[in-house]
N, C-alpha and C positions, 0 to 999 in steps of 0.2 A: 272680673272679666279678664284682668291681666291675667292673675295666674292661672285661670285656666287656658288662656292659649300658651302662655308658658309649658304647661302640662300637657296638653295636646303636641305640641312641639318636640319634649322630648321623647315622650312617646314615640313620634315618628320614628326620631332619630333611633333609638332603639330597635324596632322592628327591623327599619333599613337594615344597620349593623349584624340583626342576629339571622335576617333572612337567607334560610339554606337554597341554594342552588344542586336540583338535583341532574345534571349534564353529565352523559357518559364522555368521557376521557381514556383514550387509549395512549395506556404508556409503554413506551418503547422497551427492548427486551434485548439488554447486549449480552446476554450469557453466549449467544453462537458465534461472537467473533472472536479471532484468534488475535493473541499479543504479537501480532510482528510488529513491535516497535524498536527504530532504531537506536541504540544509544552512541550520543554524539560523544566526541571526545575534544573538549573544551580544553587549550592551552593553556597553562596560569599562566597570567600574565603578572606581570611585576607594575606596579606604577610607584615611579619616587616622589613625594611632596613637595610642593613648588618651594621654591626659595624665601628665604623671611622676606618680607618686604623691607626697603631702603628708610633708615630712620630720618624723622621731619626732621631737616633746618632749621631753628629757632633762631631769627635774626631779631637783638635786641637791638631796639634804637635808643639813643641818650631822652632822656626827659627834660627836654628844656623846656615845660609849659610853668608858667607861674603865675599861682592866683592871688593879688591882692587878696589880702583882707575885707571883705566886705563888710560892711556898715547897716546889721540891720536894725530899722528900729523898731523900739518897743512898742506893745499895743494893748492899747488901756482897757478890759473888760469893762469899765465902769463909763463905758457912753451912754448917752443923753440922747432920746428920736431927735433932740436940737441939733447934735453935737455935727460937725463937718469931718469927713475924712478924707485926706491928702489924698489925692489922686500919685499913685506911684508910677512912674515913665521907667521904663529899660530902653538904658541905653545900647547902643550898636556894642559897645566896649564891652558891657556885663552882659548882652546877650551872645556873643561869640564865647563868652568865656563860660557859658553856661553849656552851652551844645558841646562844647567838648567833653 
């Protein structure tokens, strides 16, 4: 039942698409007018390219940030459902020095 409304369907669409319209159209007929067209006489103009633009500033500032060594430790693949894992705290110190 699908594909026959499928098929009815494109059907339509077909017909639509190939349906001739038989409407008289009168097209207009410029053989009787004459060329008085004027020709204008356009200036050359000149235009010059703007300027390079002004190169960036690159202000280098000193690097005085300095990271400790951080201490991380090691982690045992071989836990145990028993086994406890340390709860890790960041501190204020190693999280500023992280965001940087």
């Amino acid at each position: 039942m699908f594909n026959l409304g499928l098929a009815v369907s494109l059907g339509a669409v077909l017909v639509a698409f190939e349906w001739k319209a038989n409407e008289q159209v009168v097209v207009q007929d410029f053989s009787g007018m004459e060329d008085d067209w004027d020709i204008l006489d356009v200036p050359i103009t000149n235009q010059t390219p703007p300027p390079p633009p002004a190169p960036i500033e690159v202000i280098i500032k000193p690097d005085d940030i300095i990271i400790d060594k951080i201490d991380l430790q090691t982690i045992d693949i071989n836990t145990t459902e028993t086994s406890v894992i340390p709860v890790v705290e960041i501190t204020s110190l190693l999280w500023s020095k992280l965001q940087m």
